[in-house]
DSSP file (Angstrom, degrees, kcal/mol; ACC not computed):
  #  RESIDUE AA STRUCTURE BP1 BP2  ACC     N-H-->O    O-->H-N    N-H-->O    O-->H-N    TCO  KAPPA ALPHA  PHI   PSI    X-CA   Y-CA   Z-CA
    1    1 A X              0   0    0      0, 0.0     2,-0.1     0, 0.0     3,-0.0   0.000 360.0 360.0 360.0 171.0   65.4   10.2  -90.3
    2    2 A X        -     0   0    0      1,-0.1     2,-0.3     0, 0.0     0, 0.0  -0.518 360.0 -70.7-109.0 169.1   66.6    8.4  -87.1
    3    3 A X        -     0   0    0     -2,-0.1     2,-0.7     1,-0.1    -1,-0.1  -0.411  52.8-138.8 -58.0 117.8   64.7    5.6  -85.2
    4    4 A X        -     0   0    0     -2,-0.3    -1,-0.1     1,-0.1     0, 0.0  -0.700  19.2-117.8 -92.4 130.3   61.3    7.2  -83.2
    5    5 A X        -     0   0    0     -2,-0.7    -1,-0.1     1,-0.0     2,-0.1  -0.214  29.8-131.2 -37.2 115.5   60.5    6.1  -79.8
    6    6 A X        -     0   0    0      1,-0.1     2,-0.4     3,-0.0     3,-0.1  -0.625  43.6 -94.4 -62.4 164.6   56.7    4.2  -80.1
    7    7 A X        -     0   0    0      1,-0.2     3,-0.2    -2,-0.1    -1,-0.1  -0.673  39.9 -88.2 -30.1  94.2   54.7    5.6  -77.3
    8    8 A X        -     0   0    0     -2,-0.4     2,-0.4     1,-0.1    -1,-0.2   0.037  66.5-113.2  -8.1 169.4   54.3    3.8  -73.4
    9    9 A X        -     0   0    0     -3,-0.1    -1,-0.1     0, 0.0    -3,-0.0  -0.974  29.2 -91.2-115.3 121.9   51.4    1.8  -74.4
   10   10 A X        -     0   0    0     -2,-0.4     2,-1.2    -3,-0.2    -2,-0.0  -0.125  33.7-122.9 -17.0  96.3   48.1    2.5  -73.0
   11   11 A X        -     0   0    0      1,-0.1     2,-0.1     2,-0.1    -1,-0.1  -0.563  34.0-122.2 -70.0 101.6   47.3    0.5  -69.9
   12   12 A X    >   -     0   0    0     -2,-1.2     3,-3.2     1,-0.2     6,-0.2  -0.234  22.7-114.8 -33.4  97.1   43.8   -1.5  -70.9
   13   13 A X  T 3  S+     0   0    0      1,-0.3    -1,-0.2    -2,-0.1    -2,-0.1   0.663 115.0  36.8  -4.6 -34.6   40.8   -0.7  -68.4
   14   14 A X  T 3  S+     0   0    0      2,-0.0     2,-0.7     1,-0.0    -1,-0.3   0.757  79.9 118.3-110.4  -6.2   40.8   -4.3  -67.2
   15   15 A X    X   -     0   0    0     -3,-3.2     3,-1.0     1,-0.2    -4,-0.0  -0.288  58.9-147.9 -67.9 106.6   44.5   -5.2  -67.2
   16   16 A X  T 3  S+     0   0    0     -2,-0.7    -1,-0.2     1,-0.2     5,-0.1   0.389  83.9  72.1 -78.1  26.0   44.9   -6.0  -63.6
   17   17 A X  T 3  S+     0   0    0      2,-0.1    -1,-0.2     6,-0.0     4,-0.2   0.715  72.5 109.7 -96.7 -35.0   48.6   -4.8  -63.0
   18   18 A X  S <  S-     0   0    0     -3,-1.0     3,-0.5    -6,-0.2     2,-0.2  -0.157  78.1-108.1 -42.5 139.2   47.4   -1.1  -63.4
   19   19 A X  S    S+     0   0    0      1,-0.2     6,-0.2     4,-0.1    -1,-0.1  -0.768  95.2  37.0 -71.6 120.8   47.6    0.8  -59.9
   20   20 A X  S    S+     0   0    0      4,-1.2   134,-0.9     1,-0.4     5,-0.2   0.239  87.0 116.3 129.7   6.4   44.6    1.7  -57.9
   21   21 A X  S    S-     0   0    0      3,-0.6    -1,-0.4    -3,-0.5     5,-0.1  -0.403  76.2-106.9 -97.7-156.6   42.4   -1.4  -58.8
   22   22 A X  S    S+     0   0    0      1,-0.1     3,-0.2     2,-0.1    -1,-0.1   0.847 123.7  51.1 -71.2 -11.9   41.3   -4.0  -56.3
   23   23 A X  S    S+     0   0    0      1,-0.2    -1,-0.1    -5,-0.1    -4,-0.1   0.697 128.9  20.3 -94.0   0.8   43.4   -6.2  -57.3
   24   24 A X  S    S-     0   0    0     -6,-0.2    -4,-1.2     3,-0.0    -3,-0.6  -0.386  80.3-179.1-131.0  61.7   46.3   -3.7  -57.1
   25   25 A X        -     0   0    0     -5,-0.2   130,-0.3    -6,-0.2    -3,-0.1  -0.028  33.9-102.1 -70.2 137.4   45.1   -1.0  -54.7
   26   26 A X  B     -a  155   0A   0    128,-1.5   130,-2.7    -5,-0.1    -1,-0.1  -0.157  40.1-101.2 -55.4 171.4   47.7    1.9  -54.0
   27   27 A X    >   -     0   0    0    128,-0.2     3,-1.8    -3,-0.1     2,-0.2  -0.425  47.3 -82.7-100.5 177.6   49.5    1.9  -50.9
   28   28 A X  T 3  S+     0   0    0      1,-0.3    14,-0.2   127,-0.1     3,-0.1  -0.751 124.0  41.0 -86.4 130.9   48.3    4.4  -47.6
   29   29 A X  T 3  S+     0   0    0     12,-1.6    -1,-0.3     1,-0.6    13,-0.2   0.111  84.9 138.1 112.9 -27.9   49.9    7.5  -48.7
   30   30 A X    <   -     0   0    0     -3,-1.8    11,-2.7    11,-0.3    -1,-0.6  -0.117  40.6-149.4 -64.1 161.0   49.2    7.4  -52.1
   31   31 A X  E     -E   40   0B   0      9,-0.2     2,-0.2    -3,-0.1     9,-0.2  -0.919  13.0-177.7-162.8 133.3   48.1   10.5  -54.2
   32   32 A X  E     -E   39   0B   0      7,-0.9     7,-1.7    -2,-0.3     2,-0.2  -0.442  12.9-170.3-128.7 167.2   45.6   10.1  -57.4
   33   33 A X        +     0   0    0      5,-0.2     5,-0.2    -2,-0.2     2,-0.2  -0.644  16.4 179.3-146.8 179.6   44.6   13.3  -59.5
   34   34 A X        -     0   0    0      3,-0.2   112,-0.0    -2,-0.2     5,-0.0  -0.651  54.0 -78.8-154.8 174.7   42.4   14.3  -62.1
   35   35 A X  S    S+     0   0    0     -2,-0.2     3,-0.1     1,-0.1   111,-0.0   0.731 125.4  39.5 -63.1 -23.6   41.8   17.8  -63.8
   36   36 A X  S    S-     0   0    0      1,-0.3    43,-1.0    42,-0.1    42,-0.7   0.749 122.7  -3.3-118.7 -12.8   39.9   18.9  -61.0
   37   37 A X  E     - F   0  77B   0     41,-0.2    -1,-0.3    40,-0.2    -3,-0.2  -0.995  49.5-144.9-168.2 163.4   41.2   17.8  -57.9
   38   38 A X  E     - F   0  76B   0     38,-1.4    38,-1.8    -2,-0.2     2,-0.3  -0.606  21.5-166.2-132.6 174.2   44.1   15.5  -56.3
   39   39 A X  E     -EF  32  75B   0     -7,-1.7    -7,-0.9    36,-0.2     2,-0.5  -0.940   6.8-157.2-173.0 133.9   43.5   13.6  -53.2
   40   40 A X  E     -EF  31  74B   0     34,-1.0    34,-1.8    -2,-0.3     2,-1.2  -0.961  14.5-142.3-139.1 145.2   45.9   11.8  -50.7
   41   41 A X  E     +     0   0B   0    -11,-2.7   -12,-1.6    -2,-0.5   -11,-0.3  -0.578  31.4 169.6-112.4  94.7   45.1    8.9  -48.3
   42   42 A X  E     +     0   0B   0     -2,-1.2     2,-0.2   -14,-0.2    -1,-0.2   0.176  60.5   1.9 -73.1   2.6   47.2    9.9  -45.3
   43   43 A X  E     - F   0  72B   0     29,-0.8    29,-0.6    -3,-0.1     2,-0.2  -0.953  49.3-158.6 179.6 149.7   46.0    7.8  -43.1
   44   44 A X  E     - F   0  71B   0     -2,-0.2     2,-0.6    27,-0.2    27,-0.2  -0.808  12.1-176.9-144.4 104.3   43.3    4.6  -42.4
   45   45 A X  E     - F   0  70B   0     25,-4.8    25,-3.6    -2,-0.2     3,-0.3  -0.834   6.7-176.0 -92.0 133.3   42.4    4.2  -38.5
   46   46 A X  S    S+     0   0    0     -2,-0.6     2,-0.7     1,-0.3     3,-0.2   0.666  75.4  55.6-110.2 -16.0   40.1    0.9  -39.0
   47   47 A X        +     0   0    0     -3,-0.2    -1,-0.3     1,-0.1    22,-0.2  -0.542  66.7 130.8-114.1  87.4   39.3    1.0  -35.4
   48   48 A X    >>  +     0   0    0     20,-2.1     4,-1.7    -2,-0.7     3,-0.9   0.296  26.0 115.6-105.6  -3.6   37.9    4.4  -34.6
   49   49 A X  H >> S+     0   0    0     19,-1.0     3,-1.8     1,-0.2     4,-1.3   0.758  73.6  47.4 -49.1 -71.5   35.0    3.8  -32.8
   50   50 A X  H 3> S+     0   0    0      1,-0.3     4,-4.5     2,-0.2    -1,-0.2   0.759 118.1  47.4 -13.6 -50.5   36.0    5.5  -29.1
   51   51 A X  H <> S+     0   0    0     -3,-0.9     4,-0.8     2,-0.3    -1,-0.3   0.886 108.8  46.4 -79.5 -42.0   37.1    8.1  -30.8
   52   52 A X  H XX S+     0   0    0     -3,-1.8     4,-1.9    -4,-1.7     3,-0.6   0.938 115.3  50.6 -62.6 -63.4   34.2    8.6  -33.1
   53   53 A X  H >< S+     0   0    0     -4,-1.3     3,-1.2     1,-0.3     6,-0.3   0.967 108.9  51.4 -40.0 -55.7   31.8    8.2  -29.9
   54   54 A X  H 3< S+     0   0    0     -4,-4.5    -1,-0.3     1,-0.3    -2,-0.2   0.827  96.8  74.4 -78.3 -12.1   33.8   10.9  -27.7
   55   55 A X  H << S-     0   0    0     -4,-0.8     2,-0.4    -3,-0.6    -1,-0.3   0.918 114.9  -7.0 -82.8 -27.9   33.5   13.3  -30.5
   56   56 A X    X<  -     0   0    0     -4,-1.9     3,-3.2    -3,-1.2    -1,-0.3  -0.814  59.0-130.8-173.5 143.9   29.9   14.2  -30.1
   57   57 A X  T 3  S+     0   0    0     -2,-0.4    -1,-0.1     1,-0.3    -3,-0.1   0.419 104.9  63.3 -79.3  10.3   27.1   12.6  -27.8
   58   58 A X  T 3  S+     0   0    0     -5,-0.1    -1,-0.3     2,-0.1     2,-0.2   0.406  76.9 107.3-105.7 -12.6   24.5   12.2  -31.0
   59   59 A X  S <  S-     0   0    0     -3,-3.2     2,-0.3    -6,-0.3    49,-0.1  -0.678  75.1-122.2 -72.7 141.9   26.9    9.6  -33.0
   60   60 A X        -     0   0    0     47,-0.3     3,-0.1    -2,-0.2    -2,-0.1  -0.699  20.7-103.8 -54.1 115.8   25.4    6.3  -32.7
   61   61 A X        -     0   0    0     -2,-0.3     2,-0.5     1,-0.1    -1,-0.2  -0.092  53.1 -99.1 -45.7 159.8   27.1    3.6  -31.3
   62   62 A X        -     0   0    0      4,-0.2    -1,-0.1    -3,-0.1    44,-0.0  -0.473  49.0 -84.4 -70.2 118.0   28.2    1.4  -34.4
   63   63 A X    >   -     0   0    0     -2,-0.5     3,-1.1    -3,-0.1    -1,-0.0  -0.296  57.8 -78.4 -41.0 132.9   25.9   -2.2  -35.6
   64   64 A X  T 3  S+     0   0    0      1,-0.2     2,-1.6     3,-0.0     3,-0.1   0.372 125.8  28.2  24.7 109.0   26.4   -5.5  -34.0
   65   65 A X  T 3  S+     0   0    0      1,-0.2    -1,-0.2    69,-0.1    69,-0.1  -0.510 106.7  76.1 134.9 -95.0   29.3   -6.2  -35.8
   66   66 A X    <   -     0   0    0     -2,-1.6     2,-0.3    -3,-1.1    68,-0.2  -0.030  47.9-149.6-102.6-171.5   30.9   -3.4  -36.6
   67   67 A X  E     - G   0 133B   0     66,-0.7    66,-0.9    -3,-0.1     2,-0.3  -0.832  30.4-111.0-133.8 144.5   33.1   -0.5  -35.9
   68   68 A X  E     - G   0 132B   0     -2,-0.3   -20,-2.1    64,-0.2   -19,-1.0  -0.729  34.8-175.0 -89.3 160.6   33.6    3.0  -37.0
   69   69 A X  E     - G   0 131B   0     62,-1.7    62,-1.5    -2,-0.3     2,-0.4  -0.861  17.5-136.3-157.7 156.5   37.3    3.4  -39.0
   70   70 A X  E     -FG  45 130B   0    -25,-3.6   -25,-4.8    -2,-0.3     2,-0.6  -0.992   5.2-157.7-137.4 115.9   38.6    7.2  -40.3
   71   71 A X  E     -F   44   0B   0     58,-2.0     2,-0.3    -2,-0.4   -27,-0.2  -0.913  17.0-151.4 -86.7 106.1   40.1    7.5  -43.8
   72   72 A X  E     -F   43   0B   0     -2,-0.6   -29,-0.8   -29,-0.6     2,-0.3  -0.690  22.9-177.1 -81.3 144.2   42.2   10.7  -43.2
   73   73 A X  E     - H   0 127B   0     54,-1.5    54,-2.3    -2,-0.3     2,-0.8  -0.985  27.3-145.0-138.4 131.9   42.4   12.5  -46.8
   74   74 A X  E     -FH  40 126B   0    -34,-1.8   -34,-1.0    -2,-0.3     2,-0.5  -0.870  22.2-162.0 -93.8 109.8   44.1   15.6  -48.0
   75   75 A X  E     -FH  39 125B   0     50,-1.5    50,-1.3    -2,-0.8     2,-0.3  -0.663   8.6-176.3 -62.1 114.8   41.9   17.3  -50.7
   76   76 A X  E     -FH  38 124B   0    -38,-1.8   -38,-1.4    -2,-0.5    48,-0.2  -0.988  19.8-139.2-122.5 163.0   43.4   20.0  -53.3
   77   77 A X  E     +F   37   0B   0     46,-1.1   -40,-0.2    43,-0.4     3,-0.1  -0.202  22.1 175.8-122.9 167.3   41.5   21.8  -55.8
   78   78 A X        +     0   0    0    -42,-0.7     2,-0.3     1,-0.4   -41,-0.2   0.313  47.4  89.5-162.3  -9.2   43.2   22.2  -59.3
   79   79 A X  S    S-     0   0    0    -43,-1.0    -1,-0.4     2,-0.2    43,-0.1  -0.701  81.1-119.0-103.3-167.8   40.8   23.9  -61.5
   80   80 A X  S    S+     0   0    0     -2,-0.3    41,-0.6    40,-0.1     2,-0.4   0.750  93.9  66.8 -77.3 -53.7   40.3   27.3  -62.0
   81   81 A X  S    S-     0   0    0     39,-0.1    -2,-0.2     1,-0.1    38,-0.1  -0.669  88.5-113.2-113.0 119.6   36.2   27.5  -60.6
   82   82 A X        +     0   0    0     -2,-0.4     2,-0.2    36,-0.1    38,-0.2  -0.208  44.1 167.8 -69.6 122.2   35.8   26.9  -56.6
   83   83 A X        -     0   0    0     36,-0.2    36,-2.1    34,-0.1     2,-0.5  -0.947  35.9-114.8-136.2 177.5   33.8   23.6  -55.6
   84   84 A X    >   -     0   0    0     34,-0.2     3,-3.3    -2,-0.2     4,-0.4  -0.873  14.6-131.8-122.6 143.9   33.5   22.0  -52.5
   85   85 A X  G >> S+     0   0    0     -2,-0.5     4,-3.7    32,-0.4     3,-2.0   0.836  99.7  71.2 -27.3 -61.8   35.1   18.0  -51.8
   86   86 A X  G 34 S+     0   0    0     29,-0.3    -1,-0.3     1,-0.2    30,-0.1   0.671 106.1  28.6 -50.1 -13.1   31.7   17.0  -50.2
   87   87 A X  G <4 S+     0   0    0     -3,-3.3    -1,-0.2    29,-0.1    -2,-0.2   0.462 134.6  35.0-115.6   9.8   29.8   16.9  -53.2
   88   88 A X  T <4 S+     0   0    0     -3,-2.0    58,-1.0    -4,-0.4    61,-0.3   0.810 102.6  54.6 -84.1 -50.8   32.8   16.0  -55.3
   89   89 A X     <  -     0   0    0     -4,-3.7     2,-0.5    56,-0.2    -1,-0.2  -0.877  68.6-156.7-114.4 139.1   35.2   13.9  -54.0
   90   90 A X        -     0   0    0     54,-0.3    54,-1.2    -2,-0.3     2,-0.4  -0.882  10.0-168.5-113.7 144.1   34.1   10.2  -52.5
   91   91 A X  E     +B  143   0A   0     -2,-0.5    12,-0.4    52,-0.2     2,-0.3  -0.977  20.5 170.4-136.2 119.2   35.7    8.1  -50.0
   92   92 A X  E     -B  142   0A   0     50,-1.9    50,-3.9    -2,-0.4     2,-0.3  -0.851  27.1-133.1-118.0 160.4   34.2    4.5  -49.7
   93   93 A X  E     -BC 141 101A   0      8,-1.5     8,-2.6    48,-0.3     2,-0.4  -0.814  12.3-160.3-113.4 137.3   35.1    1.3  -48.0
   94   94 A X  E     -BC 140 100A   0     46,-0.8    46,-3.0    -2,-0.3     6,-0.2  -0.982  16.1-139.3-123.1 126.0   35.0   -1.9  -49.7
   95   95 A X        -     0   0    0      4,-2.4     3,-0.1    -2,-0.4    46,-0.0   0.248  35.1 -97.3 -73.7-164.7   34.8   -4.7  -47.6
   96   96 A X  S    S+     0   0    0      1,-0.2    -1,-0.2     2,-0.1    43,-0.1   0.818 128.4  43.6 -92.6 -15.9   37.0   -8.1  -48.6
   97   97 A X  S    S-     0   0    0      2,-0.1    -1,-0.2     1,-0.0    -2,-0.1   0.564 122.1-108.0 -99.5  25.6   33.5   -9.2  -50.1
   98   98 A X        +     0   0    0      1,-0.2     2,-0.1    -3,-0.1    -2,-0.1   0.705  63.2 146.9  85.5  28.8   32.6   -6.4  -51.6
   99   99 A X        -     0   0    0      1,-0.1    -4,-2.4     2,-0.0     2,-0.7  -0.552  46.3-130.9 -89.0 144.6   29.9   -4.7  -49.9
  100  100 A X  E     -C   94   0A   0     -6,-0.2     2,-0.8    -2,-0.1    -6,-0.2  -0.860  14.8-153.4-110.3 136.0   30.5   -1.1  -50.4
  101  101 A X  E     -C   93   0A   0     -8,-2.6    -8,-1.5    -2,-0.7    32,-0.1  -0.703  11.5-171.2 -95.6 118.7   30.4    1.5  -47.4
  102  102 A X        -     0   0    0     -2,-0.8    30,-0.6   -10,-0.2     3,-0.4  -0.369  35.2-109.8 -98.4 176.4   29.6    4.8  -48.2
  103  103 A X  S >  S+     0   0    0    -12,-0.4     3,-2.2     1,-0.2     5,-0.3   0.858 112.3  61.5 -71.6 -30.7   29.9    7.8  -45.7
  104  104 A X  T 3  S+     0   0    0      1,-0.3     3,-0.2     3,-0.1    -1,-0.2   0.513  87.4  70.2 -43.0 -25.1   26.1    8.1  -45.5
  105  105 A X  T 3  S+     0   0    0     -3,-0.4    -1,-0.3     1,-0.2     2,-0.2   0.468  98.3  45.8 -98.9  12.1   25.7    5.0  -44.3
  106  106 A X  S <  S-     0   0    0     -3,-2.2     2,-4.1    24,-0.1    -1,-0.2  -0.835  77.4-164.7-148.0 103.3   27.3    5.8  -40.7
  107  107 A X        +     0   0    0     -2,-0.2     2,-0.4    -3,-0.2   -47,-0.3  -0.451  48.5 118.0 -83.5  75.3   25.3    9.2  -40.2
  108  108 A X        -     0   0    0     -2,-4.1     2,-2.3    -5,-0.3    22,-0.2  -0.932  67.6-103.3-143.4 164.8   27.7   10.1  -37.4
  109  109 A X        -     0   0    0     -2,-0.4   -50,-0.1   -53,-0.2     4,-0.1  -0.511  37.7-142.5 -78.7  89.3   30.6   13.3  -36.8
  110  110 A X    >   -     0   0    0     -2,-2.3     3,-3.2     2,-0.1    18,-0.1  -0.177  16.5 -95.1 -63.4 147.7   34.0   12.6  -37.2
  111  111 A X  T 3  S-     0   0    0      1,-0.2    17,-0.2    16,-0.1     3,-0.2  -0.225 106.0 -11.7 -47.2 144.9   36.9   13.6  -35.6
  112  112 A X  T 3  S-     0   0    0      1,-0.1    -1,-0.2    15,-0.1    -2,-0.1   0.558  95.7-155.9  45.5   5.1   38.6   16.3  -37.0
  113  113 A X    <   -     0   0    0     -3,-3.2    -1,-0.1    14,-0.2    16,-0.1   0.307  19.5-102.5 -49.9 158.6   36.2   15.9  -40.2
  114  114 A X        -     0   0    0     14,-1.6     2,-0.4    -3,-0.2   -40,-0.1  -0.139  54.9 -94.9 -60.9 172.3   37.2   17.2  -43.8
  115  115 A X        -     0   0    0      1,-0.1   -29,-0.3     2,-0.1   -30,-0.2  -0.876  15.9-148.2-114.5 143.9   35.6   20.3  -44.5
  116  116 A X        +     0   0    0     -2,-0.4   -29,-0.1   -31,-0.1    -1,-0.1   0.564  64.3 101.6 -87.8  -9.4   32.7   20.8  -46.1
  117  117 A X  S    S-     0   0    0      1,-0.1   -32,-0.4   -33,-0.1   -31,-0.2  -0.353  75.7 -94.1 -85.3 155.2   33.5   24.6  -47.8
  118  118 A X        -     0   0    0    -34,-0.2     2,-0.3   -33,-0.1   -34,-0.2  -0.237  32.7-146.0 -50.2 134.8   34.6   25.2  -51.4
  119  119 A X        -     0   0    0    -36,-2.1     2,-0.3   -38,-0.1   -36,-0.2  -0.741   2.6-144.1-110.4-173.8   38.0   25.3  -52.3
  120  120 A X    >   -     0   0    0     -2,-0.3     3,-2.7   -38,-0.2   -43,-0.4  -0.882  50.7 -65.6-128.7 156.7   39.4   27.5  -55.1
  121  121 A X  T 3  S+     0   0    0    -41,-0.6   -41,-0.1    -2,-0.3     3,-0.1  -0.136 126.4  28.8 -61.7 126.1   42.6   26.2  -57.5
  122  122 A X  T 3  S+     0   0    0      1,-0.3     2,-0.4   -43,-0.1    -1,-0.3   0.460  99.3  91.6 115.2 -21.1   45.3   25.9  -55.3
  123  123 A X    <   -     0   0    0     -3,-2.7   -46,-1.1     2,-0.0     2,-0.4  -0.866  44.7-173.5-105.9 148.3   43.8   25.2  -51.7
  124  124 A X  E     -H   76   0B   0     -2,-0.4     2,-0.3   -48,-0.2   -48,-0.2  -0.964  14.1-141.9-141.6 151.8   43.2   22.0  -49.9
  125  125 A X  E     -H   75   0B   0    -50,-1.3   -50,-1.5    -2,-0.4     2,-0.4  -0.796   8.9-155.3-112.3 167.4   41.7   20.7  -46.9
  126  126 A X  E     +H   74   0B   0     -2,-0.3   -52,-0.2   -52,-0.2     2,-0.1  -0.854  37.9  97.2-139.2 114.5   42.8   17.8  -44.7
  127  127 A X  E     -H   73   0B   0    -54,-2.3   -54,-1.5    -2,-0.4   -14,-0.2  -0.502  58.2 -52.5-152.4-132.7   40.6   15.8  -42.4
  128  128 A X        -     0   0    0    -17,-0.2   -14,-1.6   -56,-0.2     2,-0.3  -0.540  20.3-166.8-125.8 170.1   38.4   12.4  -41.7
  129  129 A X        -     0   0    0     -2,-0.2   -58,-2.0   -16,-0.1   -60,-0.1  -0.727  26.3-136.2-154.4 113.6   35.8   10.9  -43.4
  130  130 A X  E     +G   70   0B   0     -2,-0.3     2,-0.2   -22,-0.2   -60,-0.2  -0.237  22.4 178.5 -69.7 173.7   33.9    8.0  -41.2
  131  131 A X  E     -G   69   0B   0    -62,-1.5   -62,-1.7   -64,-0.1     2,-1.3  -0.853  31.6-130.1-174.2 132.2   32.8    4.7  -42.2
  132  132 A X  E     +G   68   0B   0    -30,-0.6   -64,-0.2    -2,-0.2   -66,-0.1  -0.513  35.1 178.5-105.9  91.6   31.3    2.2  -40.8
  133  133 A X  E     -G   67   0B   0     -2,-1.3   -66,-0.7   -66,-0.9     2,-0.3   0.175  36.5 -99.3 -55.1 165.9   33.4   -1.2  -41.4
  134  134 A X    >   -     0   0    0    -68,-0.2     3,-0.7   -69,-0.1     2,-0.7  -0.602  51.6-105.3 -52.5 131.1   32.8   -5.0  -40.3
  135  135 A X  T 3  S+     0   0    0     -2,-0.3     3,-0.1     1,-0.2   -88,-0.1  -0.697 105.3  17.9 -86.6 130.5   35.0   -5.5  -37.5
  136  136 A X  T 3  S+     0   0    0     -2,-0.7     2,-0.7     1,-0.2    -1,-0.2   0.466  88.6 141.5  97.3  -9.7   37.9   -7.6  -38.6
  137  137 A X    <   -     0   0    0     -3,-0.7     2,-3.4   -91,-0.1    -1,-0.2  -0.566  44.1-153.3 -94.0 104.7   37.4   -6.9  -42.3
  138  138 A X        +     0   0    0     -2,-0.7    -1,-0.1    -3,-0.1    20,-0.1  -0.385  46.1 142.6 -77.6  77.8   40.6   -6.4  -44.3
  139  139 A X        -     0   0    0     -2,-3.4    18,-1.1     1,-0.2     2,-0.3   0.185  38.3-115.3 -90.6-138.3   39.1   -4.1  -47.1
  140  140 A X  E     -BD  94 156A   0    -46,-3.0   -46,-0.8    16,-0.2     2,-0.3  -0.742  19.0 -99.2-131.9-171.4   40.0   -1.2  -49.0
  141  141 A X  E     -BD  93 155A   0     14,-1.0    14,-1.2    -2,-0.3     2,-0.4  -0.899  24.2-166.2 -91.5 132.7   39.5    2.3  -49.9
  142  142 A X  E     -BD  92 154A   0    -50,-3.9   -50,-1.9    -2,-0.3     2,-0.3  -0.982  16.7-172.4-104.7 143.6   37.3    3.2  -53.2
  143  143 A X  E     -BD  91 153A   0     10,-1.4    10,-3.2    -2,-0.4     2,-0.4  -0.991   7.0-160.0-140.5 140.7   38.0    6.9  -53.7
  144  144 A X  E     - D   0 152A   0    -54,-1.2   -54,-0.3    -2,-0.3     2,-0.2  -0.700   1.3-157.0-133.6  81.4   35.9    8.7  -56.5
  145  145 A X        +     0   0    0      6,-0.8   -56,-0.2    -2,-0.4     6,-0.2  -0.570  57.7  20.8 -74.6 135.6   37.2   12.2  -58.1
  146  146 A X  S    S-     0   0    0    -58,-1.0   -56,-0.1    -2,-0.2    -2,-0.1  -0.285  90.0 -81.3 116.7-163.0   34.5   14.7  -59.8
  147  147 A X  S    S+     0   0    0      1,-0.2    -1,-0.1    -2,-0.2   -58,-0.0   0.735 125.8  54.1-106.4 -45.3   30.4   15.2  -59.6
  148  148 A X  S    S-     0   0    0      1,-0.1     2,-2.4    -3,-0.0    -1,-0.2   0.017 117.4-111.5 -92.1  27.0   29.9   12.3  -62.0
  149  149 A X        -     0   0    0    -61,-0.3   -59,-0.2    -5,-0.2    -1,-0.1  -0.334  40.8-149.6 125.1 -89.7   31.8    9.9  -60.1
  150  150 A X        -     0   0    0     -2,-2.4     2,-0.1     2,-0.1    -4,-0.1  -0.360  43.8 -33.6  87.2-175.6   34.8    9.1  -62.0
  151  151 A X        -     0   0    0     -6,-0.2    -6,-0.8    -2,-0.1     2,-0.7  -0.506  68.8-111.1 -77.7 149.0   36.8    6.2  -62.2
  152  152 A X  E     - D   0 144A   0     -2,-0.1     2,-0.4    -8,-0.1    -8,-0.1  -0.721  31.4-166.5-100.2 141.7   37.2    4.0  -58.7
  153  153 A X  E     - D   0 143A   0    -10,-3.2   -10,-1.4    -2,-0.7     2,-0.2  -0.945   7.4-146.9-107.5 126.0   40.3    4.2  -57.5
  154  154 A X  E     - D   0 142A   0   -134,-0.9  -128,-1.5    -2,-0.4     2,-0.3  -0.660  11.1-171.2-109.1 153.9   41.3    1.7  -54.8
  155  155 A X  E     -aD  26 141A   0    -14,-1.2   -14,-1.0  -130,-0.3     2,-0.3  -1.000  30.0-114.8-125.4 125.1   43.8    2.7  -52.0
  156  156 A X  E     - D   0 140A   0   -130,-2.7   -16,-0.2    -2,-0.3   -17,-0.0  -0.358  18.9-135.9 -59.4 122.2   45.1   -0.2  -49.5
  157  157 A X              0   0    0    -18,-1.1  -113,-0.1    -2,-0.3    -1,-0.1   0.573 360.0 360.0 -60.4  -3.9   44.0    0.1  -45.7
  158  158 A X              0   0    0    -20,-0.1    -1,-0.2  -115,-0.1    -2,-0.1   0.316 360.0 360.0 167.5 360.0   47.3   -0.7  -44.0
């Protein structure tokens, strides 16, 4: 028999050259998958606030401090059995010391927000997902595919 190619090798959970950690976050624009769903971060406005305010007179101005910023994401479904991005898929902010900022924690309507409805394999949505940052704060994205979580995946803010 002739010589067989080994195998790529297996990048090591902690090896910090792998893409999508904090210390090597994907660029804006970048697209992760899983089995169940693919996910692209089209877009990071880190100063949204105005925008966030005009959209509907019940958002809360932002804390002392800080500012609302809009992670635009395209969701697409890829299995088979229809679920929907909001209880699936996560978009967080991690600040440059690490606090993490969930959507929850800035109770407010986004522009143009993703949408909440089920997809089936093969459809996607595209919209906003607020957050409310430190103003001035060069963080990241954490983005989180499936119901348990998954691995975090980091995406660069600009």
């Amino acid at each position: 028999g002739g010589q067989t190619e080994a195998p790529p090798a297996e990048q090591p959970a902690g090896d910090s050259s792998a893409q999508g950690t904090r210390d090597n976050p994907y660029p804006l624009g970048g697209t992760i998958a899983n089995n169940d769903w693919e996910l692209t971060v089209n877009s990071f406005t880190a100063d949204a606030t105005q925008a966030v305010l005009a959209e509907n007179q019940f958002n809360d101005e932002p804390a002392p401090g800080h500012q609302y910023a809009l992670a635009n994401v395209t969701v697409a479904r890829l299995a088979e059995e229809a679920a929907s991005p909001l209880f699936e898929v996560t978009v967080e902010y991690v600040t440059a010391q690490g606090n993490v900022v969930g959507s929850s924690d800035a109770m407010v309507v986004a522009p143009d927000a993703i949408s909440p409805n089920e997809l089936y394999k093969g459809a996607s949505t595209t919209g906003n997902v607020a957050l409310q940052v430190p103003e001035g704060d060069d963080g990241l994205l954490r983005v989180r595919l499936g119901f348990l979580g998954g691995d975090d995946i980091f995406f660069a803010t600009s």
